[in-house]
C-alpha angles and dihedrals in degrees: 000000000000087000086084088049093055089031088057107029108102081051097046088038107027096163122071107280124198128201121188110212107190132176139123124258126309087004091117097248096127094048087053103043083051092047086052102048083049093059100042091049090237132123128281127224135187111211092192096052094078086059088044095057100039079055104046077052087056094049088045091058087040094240122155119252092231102059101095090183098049085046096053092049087054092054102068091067102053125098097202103188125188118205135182111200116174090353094307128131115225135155134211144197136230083328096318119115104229114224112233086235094059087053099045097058120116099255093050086053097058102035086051095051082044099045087047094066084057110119099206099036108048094046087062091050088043097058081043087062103043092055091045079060104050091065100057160011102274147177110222125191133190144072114308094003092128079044112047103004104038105012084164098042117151085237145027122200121189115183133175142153138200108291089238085055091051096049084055106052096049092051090047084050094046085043123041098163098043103099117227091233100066136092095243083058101062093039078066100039090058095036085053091048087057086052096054097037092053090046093048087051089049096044085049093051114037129121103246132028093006106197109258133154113272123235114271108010140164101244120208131179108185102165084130094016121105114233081239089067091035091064083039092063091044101056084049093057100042093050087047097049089052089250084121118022125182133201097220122056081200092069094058090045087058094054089040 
């Protein structure tokens, strides 16, 4: 049914149009903003992928996450390029297309949460948001993004989970094969907690940009919805709150 919503959407929505998709780690926001760029036919992008990368570069030049100076000499050097190809996000560096496994391991989920506290450093990702966004509609995922990147966005959307959902969730995603059942399983399930629960800590407390809630938002706990469900609550809002409007009210009975 969603087919007619993205089929007719530049003509039910002609102007740019800008969501905010915010949430911490494992809590399900990327795989709904991309469920919901997908609907509405618009591009995706992944706010936390610039740290990643800047991160994974680090890594690379085996500098410390935690030497601001060192990171913001390499960074000089660095071409960081967004694409959007077929309606995917991707990044690339210094010409080279990064796969999303090289930026979801452990090591680039601590020295990203760790490189996004930086205040010279995230004030610089975050202008470059916000021009990629001037240029078009857009789906933008990450934590803050309805706060420092579209603070006018047509719709702000807030989800989180339970922290032990979460965990589950991310060590399902990093390992596929490891049933749920064994012993190995929950090692990782408690090592991956600790994980969430420390970068929490560290997004809440940080010097600048410090991840709230924005005003206003859309707020989803999914830790027992469906993302069908979950795309399901977002058009209605955002057919409730004017940001699609529709001519028919025959058209919103066939999708609900």
């Amino acid at each position: 049914m969603w087919f007619l919503l993205k089929r007719f959407f530049r003509w039910l929505s002609p102007r740019r149009i800008w969501i905010a998709v915010d949430g911490p780690s494992g809590s399900g926001s990327s795989s709904l903003a991309k469920a919901i760029a997908k609907t509405l036919g618009i591009p995706f992008v992944d706010t936390g992928a610039f740290f990643r990368v800047i991160a994974l570069a680090a890594q690379q030049a085996s500098i410390d996450f935690h030497d601001e100076s060192r990171i913001v000499g390499l960074l000089g050097g660095l071409k960081i390029k967004p694409t959007i190809s077929k309606g995917n996000f991707f990044i690339s560096l210094n010409g080279e297309k990064i796969p999303d496994q090289e930026l979801r391991t452990k090591s680039i989920d601590q020295g990203s949460s760790i490189i996004a506290t930086s205040p010279i450093i995230r004030p610089r990702i975050i202008e470059l948001l916000k021009s990629i966004a001037s240029k078009m509609s857009v789906v933008m995922e990450g934590r803050n993004v309805g706060i420092s990147i579209l603070p006018n966005a047509d719709l702000k959307v807030d989800v989180c989970a339970e922290p032990e959902t979460r965990a589950d969730r991310r060590v399902r995603q990093r390992y596929p094969d490891l049933p749920p059942e064994s012993p190995d399983f929950q090692v990782k399930l408690s090592e991956v907690l600790a994980d969430i629960n420390e970068r929490d800590k560290r997004d809440r407390e940080r010097a600048i940009d410090p991840v709230k809630t924005a005003n206003g938002a859309f707020i989803i706990d999914n830790t027992n919805v469906s993302l069908s469900d979950e795309v399901n609550l977002v058009i209605q809002e955002m057919v409730a709150k004017g940001v699609l409007r529709f001519r028919r009210r025959s058209i919103i009975s066939m999708m609900f």
